[in-house]
C-alpha positions in Angstrom: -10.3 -37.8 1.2 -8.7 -34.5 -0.3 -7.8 -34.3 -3.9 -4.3 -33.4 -4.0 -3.4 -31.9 -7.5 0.4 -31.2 -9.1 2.1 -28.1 -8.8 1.6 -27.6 -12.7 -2.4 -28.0 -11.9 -1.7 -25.7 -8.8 -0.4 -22.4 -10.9 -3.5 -22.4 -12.8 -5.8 -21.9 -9.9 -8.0 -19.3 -7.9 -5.8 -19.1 -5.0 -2.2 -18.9 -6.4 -3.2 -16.8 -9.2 -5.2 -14.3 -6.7 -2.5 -14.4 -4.5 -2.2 -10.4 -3.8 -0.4 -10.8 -0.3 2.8 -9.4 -1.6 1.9 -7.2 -4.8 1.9 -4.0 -2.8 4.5 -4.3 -0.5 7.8 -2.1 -0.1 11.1 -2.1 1.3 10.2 0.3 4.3 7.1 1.3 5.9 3.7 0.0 7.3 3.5 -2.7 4.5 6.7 -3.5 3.7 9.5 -6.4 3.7 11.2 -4.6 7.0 8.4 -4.9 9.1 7.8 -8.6 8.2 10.7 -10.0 8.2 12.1 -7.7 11.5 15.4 -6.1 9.4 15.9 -4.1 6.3 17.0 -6.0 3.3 18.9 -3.5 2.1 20.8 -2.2 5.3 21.7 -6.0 6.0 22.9 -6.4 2.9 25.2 -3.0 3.1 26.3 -4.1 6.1 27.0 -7.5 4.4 29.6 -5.5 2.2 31.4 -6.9 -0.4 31.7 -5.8 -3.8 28.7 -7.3 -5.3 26.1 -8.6 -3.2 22.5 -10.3 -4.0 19.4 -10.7 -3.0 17.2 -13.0 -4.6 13.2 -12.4 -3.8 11.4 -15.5 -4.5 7.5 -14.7 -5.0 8.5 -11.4 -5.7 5.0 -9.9 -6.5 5.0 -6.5 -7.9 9.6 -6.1 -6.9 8.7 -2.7 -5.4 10.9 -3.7 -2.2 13.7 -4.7 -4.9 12.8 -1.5 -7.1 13.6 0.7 -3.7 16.7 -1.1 -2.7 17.9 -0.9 -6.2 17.7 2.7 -5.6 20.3 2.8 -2.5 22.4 -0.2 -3.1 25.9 0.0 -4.3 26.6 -0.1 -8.4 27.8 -3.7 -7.8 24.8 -5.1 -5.9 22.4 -7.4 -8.0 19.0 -7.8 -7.4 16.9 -10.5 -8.3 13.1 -11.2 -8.3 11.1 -14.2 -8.9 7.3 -14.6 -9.1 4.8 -16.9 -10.8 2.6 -13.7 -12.3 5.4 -11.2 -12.2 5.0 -7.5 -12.0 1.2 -6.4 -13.7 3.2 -3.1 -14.6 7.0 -2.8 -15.8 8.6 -1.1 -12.7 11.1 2.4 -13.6 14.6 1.4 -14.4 16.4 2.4 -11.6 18.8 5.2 -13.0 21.5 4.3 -11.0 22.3 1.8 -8.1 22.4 -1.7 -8.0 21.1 -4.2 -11.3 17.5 -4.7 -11.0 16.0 -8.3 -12.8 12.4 -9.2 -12.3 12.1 -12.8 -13.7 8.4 -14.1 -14.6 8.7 -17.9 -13.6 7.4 -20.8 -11.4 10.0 -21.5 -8.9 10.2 -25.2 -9.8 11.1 -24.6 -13.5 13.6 -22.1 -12.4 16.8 -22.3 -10.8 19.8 -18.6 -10.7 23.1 -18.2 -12.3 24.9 -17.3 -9.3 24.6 -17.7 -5.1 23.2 -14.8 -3.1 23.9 -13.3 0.1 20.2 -12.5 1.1 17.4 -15.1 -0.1 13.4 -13.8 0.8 10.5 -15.2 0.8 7.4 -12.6 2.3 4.7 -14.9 2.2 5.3 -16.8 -0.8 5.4 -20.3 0.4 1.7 -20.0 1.7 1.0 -20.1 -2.7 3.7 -23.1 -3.0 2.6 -26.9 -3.2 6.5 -28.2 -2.5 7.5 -26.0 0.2 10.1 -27.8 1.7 11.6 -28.2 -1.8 11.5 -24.6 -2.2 13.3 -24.0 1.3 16.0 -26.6 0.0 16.6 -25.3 -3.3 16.8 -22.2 -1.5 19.6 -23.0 0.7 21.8 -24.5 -1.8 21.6 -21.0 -3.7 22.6 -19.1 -0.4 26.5 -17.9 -0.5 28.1 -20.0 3.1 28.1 -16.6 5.1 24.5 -15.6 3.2 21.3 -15.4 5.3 18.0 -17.1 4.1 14.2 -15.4 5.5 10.7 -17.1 4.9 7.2 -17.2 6.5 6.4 -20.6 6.7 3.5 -21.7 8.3 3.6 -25.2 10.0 -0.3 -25.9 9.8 0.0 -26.1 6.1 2.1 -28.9 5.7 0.4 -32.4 6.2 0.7 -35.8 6.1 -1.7 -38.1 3.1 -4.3 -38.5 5.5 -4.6 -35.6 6.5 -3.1 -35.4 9.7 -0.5 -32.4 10.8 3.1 -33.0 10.1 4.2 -29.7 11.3 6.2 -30.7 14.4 8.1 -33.3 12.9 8.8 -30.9 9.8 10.3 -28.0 11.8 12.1 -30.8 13.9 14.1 -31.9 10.8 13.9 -28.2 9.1 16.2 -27.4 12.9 17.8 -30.3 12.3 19.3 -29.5 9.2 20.6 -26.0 10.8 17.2 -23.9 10.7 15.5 -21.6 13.2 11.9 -20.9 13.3 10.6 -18.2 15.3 7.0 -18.8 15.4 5.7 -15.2 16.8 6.4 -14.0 13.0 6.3 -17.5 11.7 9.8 -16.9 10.3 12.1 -19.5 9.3 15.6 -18.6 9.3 18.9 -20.0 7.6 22.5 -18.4 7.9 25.3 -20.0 5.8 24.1 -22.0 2.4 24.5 -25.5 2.5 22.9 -28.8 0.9 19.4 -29.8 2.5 18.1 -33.2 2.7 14.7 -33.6 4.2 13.6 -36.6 4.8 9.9 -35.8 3.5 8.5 -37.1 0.1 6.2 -34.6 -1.4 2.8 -35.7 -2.6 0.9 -33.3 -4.0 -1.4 -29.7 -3.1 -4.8 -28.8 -1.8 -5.7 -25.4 -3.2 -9.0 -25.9 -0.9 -6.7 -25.9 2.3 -8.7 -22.0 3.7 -7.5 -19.0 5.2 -4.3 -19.4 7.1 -2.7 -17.0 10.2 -2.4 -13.9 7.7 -6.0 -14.6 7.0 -5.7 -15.4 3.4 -6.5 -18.7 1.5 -3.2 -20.3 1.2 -2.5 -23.7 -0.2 -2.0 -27.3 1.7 1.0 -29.1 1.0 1.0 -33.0 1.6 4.4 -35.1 2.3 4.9 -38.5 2.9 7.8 -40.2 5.0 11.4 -41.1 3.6 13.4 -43.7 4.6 16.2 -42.6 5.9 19.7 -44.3 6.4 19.5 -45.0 10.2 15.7 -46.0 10.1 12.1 -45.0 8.4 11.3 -41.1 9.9 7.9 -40.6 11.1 5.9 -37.7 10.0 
């Protein structure tokens, strides 16, 4: 039987506070946001237009993609990052360009001021317990013609005996309007909206191994809801 531990348990451990996946990575490049998620951030978001659009980066790491879009983004734009550890070194004030904030925070204690047109998430939700209640907060913060991008990896997400639930998880995830495209194990949401899932999460295994990106990466553990037309099987 694994020993499932709470999320406030899971911050404090070896593999969420080691977890260097996206401390390095930039906007454009080899190792950066545009070649994992398969667009620029910043382009989408210029061609987004609008006087003041946002991106919120949840698991932000070190914010050197937000740093360089700061740089080319519109005055208006505002650019927010989130991460458990935060950056290990203040980044440079961008001198001009679009408002830069780099917020030091778990995600389940924290919750924006505004709704955003572009939501990320470069592999952050591998160092999550409550994935899926990440991925809903997420898209209630999304403006309705916003666009929300996440690696998610269906392995990770399991039933209490340890059994796979990822099937019947990205069945209700398409169900509730998203798209997974599994060669870059990204899931996809255009247009905010309210998300129910009917999945009741009960608790994380830190001890869950290495996952596709070959890192360790945390297990996450849901039980079935009832729903109102019938009890859903994971």
């Amino acid at each position: 039987m694994v020993r499932l531990i709470s999320d406030s348990e899971l911050s404090a451990s070896s593999v969420v506070a080691n977890s260097t996946m996206n401390r390095g990575r930039g906007l454009r490049g080899v190792n950066s946001y545009t070649r994992e998620l398969g667009f620029d951030p910043a382009a989408w978001l210029r061609e987004y237009g609008g006087a003041a659009p946002g991106w919120l980066d949840l698991c932000s790491g070190e914010g050197r993609a937000l740093v360089e879009a700061a740089r080319v983004l519109p005055a208006g734009a505002e650019l927010t990052g989130v991460d458990l550890v935060g950056p290990l070194v203040p980044p440079p004030v961008p001198a001009a360009g679009a408002r830069l904030r780099l917020v030091t925070a778990a995600l389940a204690d924290w919750a924006p001021e505004r709704s955003y047109q572009l939501i990320t998430c470069v592999h952050g939700l591998h160092y999550l317990g409550d994935q899926l209640g990440a991925i809903a907060r997420a898209a209630s913060w999304l403006a309705p013609d916003g666009r929300f991008a996440a690696h998610f990896d269906p392995e990770s997400v399991r039933r209490p005996d340890g059994s796979g639930a990822g099937r019947a998880v990205l069945a209700a995830l398409r169900a509730a309007g998203f798209e997974y495209r599994a060669r870059r194990h990204l899931l996809l949401l255009d247009g905010g909206r309210p998300v129910a899932l009917p999945f009741g999460y009960a608790g994380a295994d830190p001890s869950a191994g290495p996952n596709w990106t070959g890192q360790p990466a945390v297990g996450s553990y849901y039980h079935s809801l009832v729903a109102p037309r019938g009890r859903v099987e994971l």
